[in-house]
FIFIZA-170313 format. One line per 10 residues: number of its first residue (from 1); their letters; for each residue x, y, z of N, C-alpha, C. Coordinates in Angstrom, 1 decimal, decimal comma, padded with zeros to 4 digits. Example, Ala and Ser with C-alpha at 12.3 -4.5 7.8 and 13.67 -1.06 7.14 Angstrom:
% FIFIZA-170313
1 = as = 013,2:-005,7:007,8:012,3:-004,5:007,8:013,2:-003,3:007,8  012,8:-002,2:007,1:013,7:-001,1:007,1:012,9:000,0:007,9
% end
This chain:
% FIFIZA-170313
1 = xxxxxxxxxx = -074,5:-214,4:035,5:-073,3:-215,2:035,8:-073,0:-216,0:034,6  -071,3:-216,1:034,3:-071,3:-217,1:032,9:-071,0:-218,4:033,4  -071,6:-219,2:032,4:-071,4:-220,4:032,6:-070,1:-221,0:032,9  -069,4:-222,1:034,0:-068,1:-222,4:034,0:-067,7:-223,4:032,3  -066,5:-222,5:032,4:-066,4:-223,2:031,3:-064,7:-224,1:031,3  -064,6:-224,7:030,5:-063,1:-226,0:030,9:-062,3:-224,9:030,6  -061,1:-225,0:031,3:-059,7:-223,8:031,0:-059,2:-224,7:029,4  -058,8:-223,8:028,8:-058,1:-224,0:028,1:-056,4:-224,0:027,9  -056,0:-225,2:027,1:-054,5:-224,7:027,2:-053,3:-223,2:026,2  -052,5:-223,3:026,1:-052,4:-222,5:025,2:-052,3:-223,0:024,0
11 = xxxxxxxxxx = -052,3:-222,1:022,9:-052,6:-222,3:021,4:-051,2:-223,3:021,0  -050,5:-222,4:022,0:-048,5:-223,0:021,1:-048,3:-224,5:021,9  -049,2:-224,9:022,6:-049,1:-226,0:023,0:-049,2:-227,3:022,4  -048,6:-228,1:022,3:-049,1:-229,7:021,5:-050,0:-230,3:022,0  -050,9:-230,5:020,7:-052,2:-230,8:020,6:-052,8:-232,3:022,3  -051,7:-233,2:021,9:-051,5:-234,3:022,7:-052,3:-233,9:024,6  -051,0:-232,7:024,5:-051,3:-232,1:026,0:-052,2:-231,1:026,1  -053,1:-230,4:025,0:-054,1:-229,5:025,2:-055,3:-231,0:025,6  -055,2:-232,3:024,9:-056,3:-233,4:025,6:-056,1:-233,5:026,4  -055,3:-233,5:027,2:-054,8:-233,9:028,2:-055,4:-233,6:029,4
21 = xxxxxxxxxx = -055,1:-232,1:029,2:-055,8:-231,2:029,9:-057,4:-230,8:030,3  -057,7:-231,2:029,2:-059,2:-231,1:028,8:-059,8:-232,4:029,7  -059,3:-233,5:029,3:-059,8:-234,5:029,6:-059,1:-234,8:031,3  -058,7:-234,0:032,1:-058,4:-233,8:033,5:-059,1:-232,7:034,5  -059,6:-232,4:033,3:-060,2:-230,9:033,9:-062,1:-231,1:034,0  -062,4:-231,7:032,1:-063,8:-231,5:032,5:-064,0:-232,8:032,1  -063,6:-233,9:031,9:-064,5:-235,4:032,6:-064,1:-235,7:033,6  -064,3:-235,1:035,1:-063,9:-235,3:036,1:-066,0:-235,3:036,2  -066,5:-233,9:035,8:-067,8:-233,8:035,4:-068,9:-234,6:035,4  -068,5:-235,1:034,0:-069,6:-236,6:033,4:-069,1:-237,7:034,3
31 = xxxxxxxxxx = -067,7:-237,8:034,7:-067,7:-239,1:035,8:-067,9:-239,0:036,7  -068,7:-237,8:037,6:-069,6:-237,5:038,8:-070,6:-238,4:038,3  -071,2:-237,2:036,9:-072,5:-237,8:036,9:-073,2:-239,6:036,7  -071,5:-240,0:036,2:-072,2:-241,2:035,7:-071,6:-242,2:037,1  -071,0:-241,4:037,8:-070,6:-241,9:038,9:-072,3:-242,1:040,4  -072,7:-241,2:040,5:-073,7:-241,0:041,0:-074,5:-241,7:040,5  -075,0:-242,2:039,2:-075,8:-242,4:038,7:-075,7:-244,0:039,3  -074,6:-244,3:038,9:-074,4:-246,2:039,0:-074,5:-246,0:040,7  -073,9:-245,2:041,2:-074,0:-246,0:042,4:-075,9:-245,4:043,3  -076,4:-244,6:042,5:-077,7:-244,9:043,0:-078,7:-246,7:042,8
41 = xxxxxxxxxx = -077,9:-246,6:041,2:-078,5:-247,7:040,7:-078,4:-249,0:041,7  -077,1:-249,0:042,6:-076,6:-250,2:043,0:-077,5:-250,1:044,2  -077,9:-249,2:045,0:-078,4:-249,0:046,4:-079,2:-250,3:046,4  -079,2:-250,5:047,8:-080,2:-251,7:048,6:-081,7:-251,2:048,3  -083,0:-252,3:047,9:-084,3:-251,9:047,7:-084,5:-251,2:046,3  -083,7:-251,3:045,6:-084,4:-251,1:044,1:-084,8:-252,4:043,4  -085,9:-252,2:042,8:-086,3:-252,8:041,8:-085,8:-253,1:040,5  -085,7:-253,9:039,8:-085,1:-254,2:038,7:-086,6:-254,1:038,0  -085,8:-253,5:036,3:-086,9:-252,9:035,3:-087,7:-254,0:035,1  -088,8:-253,9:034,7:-089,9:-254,9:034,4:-088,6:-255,5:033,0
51 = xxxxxxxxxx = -089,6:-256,5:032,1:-088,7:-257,2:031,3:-089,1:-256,8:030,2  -088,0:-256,6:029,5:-088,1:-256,1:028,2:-088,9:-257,0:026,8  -089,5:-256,4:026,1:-089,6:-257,3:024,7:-088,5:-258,1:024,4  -088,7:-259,1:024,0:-087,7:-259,9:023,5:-087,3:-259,4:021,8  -088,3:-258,7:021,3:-088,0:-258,0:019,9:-088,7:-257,3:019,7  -088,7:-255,6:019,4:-089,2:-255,1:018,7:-088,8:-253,9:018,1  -089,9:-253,2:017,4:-088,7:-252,4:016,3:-089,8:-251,3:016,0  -089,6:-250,4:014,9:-090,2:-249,2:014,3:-089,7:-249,0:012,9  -090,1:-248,4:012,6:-090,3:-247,7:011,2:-090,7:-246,3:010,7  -089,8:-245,5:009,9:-090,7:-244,0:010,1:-090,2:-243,3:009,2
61 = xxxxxxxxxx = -090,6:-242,1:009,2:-090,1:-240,8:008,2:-090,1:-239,5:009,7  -088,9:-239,2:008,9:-088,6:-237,8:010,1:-088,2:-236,5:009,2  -088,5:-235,3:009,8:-088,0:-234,2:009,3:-087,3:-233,3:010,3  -086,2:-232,4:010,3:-085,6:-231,5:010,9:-085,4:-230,1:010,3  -085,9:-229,2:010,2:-085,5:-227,7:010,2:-084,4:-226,9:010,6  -083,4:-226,5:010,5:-082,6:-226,2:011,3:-081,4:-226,0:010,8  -080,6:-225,2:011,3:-078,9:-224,2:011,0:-078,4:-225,1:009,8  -077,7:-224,8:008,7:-076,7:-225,7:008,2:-075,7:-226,2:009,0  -074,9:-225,4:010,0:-073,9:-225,7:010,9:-074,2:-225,0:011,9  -074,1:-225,4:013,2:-073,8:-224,8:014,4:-073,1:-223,4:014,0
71 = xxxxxxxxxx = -073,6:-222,7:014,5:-073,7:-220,8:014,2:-073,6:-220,4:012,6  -074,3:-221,3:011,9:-074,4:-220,6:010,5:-075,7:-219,8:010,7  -076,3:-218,9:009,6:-076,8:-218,0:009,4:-078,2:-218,3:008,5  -078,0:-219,4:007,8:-078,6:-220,0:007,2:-079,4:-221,3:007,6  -080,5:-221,8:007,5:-081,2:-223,0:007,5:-081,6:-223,7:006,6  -081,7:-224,9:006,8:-082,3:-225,9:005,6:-083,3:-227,4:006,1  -084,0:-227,7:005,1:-084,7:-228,7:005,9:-084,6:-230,0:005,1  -084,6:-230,7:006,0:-084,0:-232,3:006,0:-085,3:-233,3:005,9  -085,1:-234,4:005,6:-086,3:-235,5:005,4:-085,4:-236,9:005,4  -085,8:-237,5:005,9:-085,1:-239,0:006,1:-086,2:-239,8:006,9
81 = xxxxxxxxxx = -085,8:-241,6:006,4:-086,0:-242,7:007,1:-085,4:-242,7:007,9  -086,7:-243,7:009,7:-085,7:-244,2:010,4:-086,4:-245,6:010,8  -085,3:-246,0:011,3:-085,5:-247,4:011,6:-084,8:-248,0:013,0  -085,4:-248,4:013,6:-085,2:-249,1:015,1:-085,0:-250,5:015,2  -084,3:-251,2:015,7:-084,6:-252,6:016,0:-083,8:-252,9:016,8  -084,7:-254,0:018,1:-084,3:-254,3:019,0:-084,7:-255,5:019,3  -083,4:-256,4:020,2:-083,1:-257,7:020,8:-083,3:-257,8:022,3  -083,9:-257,7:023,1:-083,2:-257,7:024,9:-082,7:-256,4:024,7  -081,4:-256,4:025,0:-081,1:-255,2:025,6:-079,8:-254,5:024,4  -080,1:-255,4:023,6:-079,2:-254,6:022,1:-080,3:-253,8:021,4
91 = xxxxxxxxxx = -079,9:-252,9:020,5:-080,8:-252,3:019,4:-079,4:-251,4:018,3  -080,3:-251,4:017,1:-079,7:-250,1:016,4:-080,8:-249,7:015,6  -080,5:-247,7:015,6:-081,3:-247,1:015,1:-080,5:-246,1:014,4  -081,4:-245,5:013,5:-080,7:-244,7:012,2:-080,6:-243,5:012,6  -081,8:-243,1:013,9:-081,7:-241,6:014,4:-082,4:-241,9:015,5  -082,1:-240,5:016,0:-083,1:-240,4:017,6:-084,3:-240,3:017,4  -084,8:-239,8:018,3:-086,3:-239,5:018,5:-087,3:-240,9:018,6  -087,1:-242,1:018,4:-087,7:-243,1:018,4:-088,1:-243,3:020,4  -088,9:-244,4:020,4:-088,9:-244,6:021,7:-089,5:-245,6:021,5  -089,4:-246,6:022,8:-089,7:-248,2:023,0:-091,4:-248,0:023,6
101 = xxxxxxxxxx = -091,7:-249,2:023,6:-093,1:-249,5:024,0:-092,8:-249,0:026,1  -091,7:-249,5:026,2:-091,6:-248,9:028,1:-091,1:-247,8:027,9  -091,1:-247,2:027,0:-091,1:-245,1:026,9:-089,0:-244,9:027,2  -088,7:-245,7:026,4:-087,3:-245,6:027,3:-086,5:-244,9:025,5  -085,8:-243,7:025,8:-085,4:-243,4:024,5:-084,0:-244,4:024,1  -084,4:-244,1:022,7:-083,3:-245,3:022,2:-082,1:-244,5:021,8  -080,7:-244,8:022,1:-079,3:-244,3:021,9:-079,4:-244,4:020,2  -078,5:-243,3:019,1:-078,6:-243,8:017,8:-077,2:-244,8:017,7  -077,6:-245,2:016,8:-076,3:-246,4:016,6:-076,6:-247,8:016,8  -075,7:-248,7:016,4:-075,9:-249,7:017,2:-075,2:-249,7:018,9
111 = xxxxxxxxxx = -076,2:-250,3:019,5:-075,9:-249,8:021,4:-076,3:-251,0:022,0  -075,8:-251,4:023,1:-075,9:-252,2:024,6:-076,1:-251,6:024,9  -077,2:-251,9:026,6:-077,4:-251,6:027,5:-076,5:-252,1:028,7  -075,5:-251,9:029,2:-074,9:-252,8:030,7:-075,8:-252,6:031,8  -076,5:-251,7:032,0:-077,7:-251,7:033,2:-078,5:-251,0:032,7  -080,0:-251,9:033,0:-080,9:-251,9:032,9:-081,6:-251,9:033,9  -082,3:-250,7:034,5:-082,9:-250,6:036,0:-084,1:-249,8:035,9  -085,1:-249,8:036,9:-086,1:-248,6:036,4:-085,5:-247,3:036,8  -084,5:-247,3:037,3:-083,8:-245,8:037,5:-083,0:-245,6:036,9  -082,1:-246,2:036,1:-080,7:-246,8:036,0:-080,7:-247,2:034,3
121 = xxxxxxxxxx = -080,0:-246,5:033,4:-079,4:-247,1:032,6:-078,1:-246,4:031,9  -077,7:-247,7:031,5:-076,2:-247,1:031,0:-075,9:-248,1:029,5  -075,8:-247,4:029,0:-075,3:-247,8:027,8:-073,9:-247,5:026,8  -073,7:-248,3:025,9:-072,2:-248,5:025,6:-072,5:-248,2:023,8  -072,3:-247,0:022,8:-072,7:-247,5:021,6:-071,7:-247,6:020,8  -071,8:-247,2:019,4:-071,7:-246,7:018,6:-072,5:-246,1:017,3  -071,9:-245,1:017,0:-072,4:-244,8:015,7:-071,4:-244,0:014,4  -072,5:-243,7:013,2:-071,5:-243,0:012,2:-071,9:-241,3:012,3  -070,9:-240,8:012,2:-070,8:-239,5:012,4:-070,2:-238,7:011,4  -071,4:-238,4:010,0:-071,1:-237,7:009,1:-070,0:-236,5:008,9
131 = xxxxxxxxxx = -070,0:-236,0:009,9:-068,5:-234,9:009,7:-069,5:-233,9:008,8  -069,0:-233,0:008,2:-069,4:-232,0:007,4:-068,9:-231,7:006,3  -070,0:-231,3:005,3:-069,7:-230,7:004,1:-069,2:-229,6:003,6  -068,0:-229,1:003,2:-067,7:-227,8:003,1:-069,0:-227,2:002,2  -069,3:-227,8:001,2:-070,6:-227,4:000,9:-072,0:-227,0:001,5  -072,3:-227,7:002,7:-073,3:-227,3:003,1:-073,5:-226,1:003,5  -072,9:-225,1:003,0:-073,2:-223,6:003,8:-071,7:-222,5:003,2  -072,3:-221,5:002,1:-071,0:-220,9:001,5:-070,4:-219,8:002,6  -070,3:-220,0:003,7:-069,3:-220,0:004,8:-067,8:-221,4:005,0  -068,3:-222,1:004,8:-067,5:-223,2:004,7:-067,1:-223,6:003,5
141 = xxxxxxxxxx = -067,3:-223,2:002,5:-066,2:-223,4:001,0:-065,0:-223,0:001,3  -063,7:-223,8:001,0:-062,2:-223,9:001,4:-061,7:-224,2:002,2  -062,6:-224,4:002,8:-062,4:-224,9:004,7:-061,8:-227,0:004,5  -062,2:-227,7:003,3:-062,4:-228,9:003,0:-063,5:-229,7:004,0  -063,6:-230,7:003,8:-064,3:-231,8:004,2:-064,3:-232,2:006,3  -064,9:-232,0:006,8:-064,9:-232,7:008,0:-064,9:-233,9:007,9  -063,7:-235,0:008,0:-064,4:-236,5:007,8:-064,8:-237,0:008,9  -065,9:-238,3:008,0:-066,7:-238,7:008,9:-065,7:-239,9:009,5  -067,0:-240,3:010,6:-065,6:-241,3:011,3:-067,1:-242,1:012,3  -066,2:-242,8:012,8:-067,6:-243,3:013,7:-066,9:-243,2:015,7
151 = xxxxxxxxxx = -068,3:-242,8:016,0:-068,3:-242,2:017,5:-069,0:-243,4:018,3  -067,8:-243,7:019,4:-068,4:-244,2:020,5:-069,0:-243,2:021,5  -070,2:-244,2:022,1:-070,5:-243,5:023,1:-070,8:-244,4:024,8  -070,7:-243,5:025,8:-070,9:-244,2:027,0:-071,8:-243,0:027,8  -073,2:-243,7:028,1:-074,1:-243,0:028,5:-074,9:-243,3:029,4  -075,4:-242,8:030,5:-075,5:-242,9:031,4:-077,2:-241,9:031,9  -078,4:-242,8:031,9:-079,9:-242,0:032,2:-080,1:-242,2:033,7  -080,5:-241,8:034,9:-080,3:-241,6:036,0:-082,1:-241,1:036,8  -082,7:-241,6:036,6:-084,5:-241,6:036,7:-084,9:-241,4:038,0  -084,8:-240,0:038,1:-085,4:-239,6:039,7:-087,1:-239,9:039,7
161 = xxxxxxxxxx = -087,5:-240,4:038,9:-089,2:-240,4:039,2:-089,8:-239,7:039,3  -091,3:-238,8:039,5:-092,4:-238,2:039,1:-091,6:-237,3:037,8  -090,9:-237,5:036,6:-090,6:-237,2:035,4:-089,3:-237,1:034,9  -088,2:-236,5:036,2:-087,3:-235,9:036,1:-086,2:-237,0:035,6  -085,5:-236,8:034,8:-084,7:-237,5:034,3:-082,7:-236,8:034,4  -081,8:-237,1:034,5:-080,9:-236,8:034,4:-079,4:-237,7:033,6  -078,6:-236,7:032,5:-078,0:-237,6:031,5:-077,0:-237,2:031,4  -076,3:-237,9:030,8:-074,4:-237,7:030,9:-074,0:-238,6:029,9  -072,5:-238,3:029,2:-072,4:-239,0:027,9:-070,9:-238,8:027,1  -070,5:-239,4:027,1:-069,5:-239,2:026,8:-068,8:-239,5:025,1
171 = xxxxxxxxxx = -068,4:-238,7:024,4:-068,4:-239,4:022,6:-067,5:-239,2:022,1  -066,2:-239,9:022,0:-064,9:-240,1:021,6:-065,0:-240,6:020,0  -064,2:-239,9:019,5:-064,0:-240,3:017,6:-062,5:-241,7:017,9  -063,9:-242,6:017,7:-062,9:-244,1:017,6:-061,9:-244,3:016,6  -062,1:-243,5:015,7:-061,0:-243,6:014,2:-060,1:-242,7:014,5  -060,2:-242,2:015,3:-058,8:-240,9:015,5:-059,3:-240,0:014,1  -060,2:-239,7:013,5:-060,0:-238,8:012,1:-060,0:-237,5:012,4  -059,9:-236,7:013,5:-060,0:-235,5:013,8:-061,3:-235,5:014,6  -062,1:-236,1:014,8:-063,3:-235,9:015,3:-063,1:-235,4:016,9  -062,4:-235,6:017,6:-062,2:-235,1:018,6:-063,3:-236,1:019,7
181 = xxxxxxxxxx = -063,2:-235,4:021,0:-064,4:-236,2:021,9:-065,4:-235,0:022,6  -066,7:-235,5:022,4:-067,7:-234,4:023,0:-068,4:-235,3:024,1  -068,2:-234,3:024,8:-069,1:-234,3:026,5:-070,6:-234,0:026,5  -071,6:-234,6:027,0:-072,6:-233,8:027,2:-073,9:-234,3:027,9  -074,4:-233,3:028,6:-075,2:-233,5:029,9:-076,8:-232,7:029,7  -077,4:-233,3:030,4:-078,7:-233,0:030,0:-079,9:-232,7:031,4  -080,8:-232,3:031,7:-081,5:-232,6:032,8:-082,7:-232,3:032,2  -083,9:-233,5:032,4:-085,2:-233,5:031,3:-086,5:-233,5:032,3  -087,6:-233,2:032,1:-088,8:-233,7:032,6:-089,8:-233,5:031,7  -090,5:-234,8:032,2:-092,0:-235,5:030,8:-093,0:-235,0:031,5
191 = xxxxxxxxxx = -093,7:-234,9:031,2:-095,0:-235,5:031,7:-096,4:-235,2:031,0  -097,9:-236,0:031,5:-098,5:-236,5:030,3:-099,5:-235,1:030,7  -099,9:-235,2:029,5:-101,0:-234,2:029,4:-102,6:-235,0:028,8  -102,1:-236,1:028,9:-103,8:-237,2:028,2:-102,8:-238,8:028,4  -104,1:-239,8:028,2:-103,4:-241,2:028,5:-102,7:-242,0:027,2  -103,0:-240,6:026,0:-101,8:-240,8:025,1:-100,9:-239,7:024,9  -100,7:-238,7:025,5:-100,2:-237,5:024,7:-099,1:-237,2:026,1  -098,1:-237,5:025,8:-096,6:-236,7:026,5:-096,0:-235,5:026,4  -095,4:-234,7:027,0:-094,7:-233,4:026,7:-093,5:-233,3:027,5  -092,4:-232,8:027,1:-091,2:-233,0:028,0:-090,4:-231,7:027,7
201 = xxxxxxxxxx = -089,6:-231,3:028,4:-088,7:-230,0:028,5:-087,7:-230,2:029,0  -086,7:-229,7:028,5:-085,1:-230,0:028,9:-084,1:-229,2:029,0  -082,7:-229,3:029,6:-081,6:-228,2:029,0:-080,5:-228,8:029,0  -079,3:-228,7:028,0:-078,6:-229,6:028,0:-077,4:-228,2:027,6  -075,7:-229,3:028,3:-075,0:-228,4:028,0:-073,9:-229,3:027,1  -073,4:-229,0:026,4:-072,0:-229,8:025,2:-071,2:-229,0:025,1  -069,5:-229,7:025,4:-068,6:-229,2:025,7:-067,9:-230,0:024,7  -066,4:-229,8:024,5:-065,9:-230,4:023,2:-064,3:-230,0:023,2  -063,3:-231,3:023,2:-062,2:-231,3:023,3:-061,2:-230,3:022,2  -060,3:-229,8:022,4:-059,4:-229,1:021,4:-059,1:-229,5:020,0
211 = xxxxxxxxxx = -059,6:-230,7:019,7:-059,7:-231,4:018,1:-061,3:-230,9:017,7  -061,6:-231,6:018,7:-062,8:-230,8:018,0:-063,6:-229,5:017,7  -062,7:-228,7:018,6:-063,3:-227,7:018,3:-062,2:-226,5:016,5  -061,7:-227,5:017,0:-060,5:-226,8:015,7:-061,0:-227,6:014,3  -061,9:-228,9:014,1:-062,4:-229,8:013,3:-063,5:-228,9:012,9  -064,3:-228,7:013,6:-065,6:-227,7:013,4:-065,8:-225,8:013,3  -064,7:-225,4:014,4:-064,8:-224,4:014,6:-063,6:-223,7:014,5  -062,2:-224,4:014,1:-061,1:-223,6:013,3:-060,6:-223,3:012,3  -059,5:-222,4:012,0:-059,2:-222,5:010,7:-057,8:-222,3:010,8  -056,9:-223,2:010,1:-055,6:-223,1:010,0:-055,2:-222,5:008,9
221 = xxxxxxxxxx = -053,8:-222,4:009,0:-053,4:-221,7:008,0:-053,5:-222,1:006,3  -053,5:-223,4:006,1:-053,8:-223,8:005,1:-055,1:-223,3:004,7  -056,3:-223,4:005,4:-057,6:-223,2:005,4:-057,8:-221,5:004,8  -056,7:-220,7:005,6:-056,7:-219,3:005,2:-056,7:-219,1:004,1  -055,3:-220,1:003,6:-055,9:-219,6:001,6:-056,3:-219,4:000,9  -057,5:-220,5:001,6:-058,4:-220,8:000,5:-059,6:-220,8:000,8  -059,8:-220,2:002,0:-061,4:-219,3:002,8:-061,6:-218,2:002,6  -060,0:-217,8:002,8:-060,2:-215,9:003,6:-060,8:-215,6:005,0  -060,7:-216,7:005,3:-061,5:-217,1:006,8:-059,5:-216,1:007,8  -059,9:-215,8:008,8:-058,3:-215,4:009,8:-058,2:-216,9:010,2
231 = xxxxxxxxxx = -056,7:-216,9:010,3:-056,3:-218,4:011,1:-057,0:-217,8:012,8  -057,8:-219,5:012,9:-058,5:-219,3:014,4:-058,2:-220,6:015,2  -057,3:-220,9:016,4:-057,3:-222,2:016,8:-057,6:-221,8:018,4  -058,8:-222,8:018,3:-059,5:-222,6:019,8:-058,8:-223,7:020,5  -059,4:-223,4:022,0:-059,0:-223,9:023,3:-060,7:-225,4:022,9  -059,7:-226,2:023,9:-061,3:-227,0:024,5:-062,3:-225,7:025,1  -063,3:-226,6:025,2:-064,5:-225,9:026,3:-065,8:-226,1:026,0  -066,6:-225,3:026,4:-068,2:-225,6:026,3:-068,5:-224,7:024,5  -069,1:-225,6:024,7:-069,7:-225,9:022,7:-071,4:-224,7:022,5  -071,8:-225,8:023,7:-073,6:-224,7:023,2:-074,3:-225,0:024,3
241 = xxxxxxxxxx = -075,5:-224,2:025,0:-076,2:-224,5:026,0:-077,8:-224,2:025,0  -078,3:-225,7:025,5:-079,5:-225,6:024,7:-080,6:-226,1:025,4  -082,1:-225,7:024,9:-083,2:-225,9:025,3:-084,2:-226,5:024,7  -084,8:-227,1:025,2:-086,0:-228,5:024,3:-087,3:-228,4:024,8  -088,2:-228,7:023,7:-089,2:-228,9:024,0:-090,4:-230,0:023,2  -090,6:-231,0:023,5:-091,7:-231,8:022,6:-093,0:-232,7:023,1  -093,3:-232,9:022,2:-094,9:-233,9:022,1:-094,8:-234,9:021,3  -095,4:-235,9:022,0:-095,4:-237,6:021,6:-096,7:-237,9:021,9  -097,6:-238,5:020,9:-098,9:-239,1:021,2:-098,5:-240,5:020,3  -099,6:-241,2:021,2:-099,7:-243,0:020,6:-100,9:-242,5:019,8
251 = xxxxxxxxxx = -100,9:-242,6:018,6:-101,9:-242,4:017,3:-102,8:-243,9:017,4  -102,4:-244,5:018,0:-103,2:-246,0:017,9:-102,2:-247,5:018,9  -102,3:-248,4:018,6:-101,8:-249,9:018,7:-100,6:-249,6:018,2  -100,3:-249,1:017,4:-098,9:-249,0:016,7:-098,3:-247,9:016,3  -099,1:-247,0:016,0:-099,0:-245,4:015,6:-098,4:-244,7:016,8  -097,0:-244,2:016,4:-096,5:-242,8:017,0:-096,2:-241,9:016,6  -097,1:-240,7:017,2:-096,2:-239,0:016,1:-095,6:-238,6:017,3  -094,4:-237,5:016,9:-093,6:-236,5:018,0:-093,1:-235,4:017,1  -093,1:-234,5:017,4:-092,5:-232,9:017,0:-091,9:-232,6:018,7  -090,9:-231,6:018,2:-090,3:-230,9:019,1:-089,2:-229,3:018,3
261 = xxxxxxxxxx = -089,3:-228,8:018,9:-088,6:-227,3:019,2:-087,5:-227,2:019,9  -086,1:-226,5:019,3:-084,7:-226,4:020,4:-084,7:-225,3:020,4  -083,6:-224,7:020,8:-082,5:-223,3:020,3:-081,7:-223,3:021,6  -080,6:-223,5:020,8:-079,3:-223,1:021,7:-078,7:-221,9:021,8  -077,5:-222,1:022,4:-076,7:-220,6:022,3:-075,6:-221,0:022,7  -074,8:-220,2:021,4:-073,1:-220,6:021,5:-072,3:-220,6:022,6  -071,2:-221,1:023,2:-070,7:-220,9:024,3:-069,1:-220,9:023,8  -068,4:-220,0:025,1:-067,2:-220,8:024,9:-066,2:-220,3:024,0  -065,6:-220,8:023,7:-064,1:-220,4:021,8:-065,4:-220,5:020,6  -066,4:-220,8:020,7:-067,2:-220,6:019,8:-067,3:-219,7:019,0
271 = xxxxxxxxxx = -067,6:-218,6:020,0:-068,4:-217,7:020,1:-066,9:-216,5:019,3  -065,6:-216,6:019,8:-064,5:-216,1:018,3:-064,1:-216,4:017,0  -065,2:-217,8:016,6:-064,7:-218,3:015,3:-065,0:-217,8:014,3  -064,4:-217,5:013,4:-064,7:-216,6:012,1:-066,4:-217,4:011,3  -066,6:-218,6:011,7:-067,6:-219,1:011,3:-068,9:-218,9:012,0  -068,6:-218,3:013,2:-069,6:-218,1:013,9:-070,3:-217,0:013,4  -071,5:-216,7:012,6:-072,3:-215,9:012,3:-073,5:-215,2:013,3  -073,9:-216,3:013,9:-075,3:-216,4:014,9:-075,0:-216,8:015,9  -075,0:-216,1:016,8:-074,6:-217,0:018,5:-075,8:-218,0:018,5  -077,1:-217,6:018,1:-078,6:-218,2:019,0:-079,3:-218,5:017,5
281 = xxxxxxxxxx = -079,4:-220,4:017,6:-080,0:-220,9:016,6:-081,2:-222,1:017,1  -082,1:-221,8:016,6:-083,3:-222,8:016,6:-083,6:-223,9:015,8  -084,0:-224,8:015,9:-084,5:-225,7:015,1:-085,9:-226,6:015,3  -086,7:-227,0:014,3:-088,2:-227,7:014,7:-087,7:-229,1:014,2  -088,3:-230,5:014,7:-088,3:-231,3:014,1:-089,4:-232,3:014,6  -089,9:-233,7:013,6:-090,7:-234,3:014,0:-090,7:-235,7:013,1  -091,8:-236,3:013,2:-092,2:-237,8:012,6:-093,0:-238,7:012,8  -093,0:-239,8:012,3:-094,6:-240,4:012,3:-093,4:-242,0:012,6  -093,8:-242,6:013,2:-093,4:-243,5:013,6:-094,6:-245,4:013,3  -094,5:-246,1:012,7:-095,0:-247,5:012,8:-094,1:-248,5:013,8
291 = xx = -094,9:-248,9:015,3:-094,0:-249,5:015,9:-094,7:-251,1:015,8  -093,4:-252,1:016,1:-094,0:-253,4:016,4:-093,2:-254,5:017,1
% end
């Protein structure tokens, strides 16, 4: 069976009304989920989360392996700082994968929490969203620059308890620079294998408005010039369906490592874009974390 995917409008349509559409059709979706979510949170007899640190933060080196671009053909591996810090129920962090001393993952960006529940949380961010390099990958030479821009987000974790976790999210390009808005939803479960050592598994699906799939995944006529790429202008719809897997151990009082394993698979107008090489791409990543 194929996955449902958002109708699309047509191509000769104005851009304005192909969001339109998109955003009538499949955030009806994420506003279930984040709809359900809040109103579990509100039910009579829950508990409110224990109390948070009043400060604390991390420190690390991370590496990722993995595609130059969503369906390139090619891989490369990455190495970077990251950094966490957190107030109550604010924080900003330079990348994911970090996690709090109450195991609660941290949004990247700077981010609020508006509910904070042991079932229940929702948060409000932002972050910077590099865009792409025509360079990173000689598929994309002529294509020009993806600019970057910065992405809000509104996200929503939903804690069914003995591990199961469920997520929803919503990421609009606040600068208008083409970035378009991506959807995306997730359903996760942890659980420990030692009284340090965690393991979790996931599947997550991302769907992506008509700017952005024409930002990432088209090519206009201008572009034709000077690619050789065929002019390609997709519909909205589903982006990629992917799968996760990782390990987190407390190395000590302050010490945290985690690696993890994905691979998705193209979905959707994707899967016709002249850039699309590889429907099915994997990636490894990990890092050593100082928390305090």
């Amino acid at each position: 069976m194929k996955p449902a995917q958002c109708h699309a409008m047509d191509s000769t349509e104005a851009v304005p009304r192909a969001r339109l559409a998109f955003r009538s059709r499949c955030l009806p979706a994420v506003a279930l989920l984040l709809g359900v979510a809040l109103g579990a949170g509100a039910a009579e007899g829950q508990e409110p989360a224990p109390a948070q640190p009043v400060w604390e933060g991390a420190v690390g080196v991370l590496f990722r392996y993995g595609p130059a671009y969503q369906g390139s053909e090619s891989s490369r591996l990455s190495l970077r700082p990251g950094l966490f810090l957190r107030y109550g129920r604010y924080s900003a962090t330079t990348t994911g994968g970090f996690v709090t001393r109450s195991n609660d993952e941290v949004p990247r960006g700077v981010s609020a929490e508006l509910v904070a529940r042991d079932d229940l949380r929702v948060s409000l961010s932002l972050r910077l969203d590099g865009g792409r390099d025509d360079g990173d990958d000689p598929m994309l030479q002529g294509l020009g620059n993806v600019r970057a821009t910065v992405r809000g987000r509104l996200s929503a974790v939903k804690d069914f308890g003995s591990g199961w976790k469920l997520s929803a999210g919503l990421s609009p390009d606040v600068l208008g620079r083409d970035g378009g808005i991506v959807l995306d939803s997730s359903l996760s479960y942890e659980w420990r294998l030692s009284p340090t050592l965690r393991a979790n598994a996931g599947v997550s699906l991302t769907a992506g408005d008509r700017r952005y799939m024409q930002s990432y995944f088209g090519v206009t006529a201008e572009q034709r010039q000077r690619s050789g790429h065929p002019v390609y202008e997709p519909s909205a719809g589903l982006r990629d369906l992917g799968f996760g897997f990782g390990l987190r151990a407390d190395l000590g009082p302050h010490w945290l490592g985690f690696v993890n394993a994905s691979t998705s698979r193209l979905q959707g107008p994707t899967l016709d874009s002249p850039l699309t090489r590889r429907r099915d791409t994997w990636g490894v990543g990990g890092g050593l974390a100082w928390r305090f």
